[in-house]
Residue frames as qw, qx, qy, qz and C-alpha x, y, z in Angstrom:
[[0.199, -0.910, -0.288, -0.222, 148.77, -2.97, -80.25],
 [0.546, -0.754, -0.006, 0.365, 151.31, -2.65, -77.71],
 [0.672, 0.034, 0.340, 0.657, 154.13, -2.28, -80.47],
 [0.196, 0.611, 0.520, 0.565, 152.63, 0.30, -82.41],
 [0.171, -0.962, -0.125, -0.172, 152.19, 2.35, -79.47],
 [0.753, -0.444, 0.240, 0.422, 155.66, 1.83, -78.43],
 [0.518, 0.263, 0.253, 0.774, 156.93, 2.93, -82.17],
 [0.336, 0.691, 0.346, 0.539, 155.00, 6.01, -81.66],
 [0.412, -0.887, 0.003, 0.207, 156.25, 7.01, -78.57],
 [0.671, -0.257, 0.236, 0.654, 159.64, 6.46, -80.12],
 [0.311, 0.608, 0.462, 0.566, 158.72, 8.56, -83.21],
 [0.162, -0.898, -0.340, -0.227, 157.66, 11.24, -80.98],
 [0.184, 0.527, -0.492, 0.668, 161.09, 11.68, -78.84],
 [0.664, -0.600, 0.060, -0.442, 159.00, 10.00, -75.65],
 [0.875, -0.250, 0.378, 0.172, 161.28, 6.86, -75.40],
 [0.054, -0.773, 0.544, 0.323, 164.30, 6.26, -76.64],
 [0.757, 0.262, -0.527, -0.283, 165.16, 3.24, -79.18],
 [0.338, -0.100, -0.928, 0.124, 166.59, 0.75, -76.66],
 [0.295, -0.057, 0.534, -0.791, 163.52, 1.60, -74.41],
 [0.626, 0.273, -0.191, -0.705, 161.58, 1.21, -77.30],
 [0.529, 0.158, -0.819, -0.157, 163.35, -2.44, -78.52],
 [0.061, -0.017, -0.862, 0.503, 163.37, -3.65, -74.55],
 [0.486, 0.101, 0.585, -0.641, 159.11, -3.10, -74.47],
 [0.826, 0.286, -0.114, -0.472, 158.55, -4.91, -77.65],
 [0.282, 0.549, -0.786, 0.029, 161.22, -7.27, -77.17],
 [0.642, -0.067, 0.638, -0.419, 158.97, -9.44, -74.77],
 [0.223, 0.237, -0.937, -0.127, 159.18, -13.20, -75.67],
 [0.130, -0.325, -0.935, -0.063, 156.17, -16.09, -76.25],
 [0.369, 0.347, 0.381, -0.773, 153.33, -13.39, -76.21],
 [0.072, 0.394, 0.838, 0.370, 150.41, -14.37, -78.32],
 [0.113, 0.081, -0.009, -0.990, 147.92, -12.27, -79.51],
 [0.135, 0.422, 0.855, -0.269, 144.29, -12.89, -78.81],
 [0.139, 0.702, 0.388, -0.581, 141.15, -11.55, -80.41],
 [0.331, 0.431, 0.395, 0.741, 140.21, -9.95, -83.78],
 [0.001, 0.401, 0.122, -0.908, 139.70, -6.11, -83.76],
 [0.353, 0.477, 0.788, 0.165, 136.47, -5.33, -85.57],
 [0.039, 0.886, 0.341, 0.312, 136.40, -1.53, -85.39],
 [0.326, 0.244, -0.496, 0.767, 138.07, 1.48, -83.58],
 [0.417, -0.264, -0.849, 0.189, 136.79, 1.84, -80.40],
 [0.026, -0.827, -0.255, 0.500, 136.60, 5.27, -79.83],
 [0.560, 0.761, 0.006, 0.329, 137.25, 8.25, -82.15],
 [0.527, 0.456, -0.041, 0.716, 139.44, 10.87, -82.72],
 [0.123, -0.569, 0.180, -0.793, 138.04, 13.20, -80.26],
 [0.885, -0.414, -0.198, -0.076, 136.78, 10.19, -77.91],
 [0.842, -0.224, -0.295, 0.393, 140.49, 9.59, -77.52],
 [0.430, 0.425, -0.294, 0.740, 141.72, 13.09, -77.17],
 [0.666, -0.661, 0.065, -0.341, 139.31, 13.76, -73.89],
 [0.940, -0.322, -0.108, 0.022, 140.79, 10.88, -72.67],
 [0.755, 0.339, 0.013, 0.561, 144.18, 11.75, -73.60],
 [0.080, -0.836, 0.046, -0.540, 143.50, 15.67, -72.16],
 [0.094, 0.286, -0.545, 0.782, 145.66, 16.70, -69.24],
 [0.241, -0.755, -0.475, -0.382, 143.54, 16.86, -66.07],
 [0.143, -0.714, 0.239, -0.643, 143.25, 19.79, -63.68],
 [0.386, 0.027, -0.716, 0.581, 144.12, 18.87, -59.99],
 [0.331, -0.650, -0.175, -0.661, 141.88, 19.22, -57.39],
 [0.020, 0.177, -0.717, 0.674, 142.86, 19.09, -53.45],
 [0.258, -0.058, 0.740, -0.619, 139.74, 16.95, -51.40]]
């Protein structure tokens, strides 16, 4: 998971390639868990994903 978002920040111009190698480069991680489904959609994740507005109090 983490990789995959890591290539597409690189893909996008958010990170740069050694930024990119140095957060997937992380030694003895194991992955846990089976993914059965996506978890949200397409528009679940762009809410989440949406700027928000500032508000003061």
């Amino acid at each position: 998971m983490l990789a995959s978002l890591v290539g597409e920040a690189r893909r996008n111009g958010l990170l740069k390639v050694e930024e990119a190698a140095h957060l997937t480069d992380v030694p003895n991680v194991r992955q846990q868990g089976t993914r059965l489904d996506d978890w949200v959609t397409r528009e679940q994740a762009k809410e989440l994903l949406a700027p928000r507005p500032v508000t003061l109090g």
